[in-house]
C-alpha positions as a Markdown table, in Angstrom:
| # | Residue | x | y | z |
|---|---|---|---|---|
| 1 | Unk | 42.2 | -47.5 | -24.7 |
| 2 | Unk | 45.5 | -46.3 | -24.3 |
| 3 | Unk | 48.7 | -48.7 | -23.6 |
| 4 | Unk | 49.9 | -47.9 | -20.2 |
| 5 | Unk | 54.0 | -47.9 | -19.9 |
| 6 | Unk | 54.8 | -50.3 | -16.6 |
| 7 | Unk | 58.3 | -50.3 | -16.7 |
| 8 | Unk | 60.4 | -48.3 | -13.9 |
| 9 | Unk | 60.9 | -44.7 | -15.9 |
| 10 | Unk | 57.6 | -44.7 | -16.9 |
| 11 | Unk | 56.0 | -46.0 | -13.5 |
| 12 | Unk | 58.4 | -43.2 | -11.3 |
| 13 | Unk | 57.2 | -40.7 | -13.4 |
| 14 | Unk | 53.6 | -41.2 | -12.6 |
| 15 | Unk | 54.7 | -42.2 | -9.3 |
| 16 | Unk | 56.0 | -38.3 | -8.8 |
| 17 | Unk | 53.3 | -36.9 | -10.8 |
| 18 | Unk | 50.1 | -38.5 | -8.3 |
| 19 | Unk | 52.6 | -36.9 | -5.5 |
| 20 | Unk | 52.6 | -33.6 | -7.0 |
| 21 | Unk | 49.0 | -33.0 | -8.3 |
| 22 | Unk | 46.2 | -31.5 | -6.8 |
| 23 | Unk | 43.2 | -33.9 | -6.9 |
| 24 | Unk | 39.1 | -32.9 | -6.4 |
| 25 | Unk | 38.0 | -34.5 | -3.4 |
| 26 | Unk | 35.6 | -36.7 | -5.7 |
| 27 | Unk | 36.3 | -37.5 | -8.8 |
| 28 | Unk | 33.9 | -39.9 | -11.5 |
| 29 | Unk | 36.2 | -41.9 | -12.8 |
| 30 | Unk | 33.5 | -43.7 | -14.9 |
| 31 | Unk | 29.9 | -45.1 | -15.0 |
| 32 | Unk | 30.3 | -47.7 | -12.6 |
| 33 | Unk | 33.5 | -45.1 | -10.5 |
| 34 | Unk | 32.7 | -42.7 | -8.2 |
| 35 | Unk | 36.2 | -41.6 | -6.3 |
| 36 | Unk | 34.5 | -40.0 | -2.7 |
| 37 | Unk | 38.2 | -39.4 | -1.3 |
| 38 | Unk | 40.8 | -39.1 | -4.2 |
| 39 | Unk | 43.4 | -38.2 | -2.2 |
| 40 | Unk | 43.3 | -41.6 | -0.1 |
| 41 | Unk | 42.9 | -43.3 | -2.8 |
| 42 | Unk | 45.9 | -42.0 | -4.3 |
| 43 | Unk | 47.8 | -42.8 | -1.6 |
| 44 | Unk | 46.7 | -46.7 | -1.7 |
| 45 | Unk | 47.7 | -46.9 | -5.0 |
| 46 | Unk | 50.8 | -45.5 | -4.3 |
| 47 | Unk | 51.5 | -47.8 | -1.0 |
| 48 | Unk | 50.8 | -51.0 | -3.5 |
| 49 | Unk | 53.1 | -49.5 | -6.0 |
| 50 | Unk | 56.4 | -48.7 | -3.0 |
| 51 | Unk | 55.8 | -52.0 | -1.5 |
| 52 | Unk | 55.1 | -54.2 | -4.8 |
| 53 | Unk | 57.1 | -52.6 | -8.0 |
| 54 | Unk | 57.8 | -54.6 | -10.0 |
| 55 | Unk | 55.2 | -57.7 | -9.1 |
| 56 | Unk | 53.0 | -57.6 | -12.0 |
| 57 | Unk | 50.4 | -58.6 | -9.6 |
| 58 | Unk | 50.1 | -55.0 | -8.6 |
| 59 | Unk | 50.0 | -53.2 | -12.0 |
| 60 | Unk | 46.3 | -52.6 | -11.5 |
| 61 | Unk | 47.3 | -50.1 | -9.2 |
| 62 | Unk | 50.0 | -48.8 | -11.7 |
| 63 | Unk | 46.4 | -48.6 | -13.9 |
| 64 | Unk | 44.4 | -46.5 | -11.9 |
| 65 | Unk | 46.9 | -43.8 | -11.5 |
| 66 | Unk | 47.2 | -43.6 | -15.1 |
| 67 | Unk | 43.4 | -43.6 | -15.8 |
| 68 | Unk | 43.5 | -41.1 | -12.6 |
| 69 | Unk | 46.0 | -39.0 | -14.5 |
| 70 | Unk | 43.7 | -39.0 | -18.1 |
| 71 | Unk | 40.8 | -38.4 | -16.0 |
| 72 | Unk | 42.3 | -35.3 | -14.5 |
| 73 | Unk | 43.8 | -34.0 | -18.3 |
| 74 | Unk | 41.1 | -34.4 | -19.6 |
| 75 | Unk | 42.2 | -38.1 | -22.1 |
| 76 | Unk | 39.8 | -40.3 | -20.8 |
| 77 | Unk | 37.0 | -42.1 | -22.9 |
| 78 | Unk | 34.7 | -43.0 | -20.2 |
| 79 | Unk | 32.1 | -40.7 | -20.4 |
């Protein structure tokens, strides 16, 4: 499993990048992860992110944007 990067460079970065992409509307995101709206789930993950950053209490939401983002290029292990 990749190491995910939670400091502020790394985190705006994916930040820009889950407000830029174009998602599926559903999206597996593993065995036990079935996305049904991606785009609102992006967007929850990015409202914990704006109103939390930097609580680490809220870094599982920094995580599922970056397993979003190796989902969607492809760099996930999950299957």
């Amino acid at each position: 499993m990749e190491e995910y990067k939670y400091d502020e460079e790394s985190v705006n970065a994916l930040v820009k990048w889950a407000e830029t992409a174009t998602f599926p509307e559903q999206v597996m995101l593993s065995d036990a992860e079935n996305i049904f709206d991606v785009k609102r789930y992006v967007r929850a993950n990015l409202s914990d992110i704006a109103a939390h950053y930097p609580d680490e209490f809220y870094n599982p939401a920094i995580t599922r944007l970056y397993r979003l983002k190796d989902k969607m290029e492809g760099k996930d292990n999950a299957e």
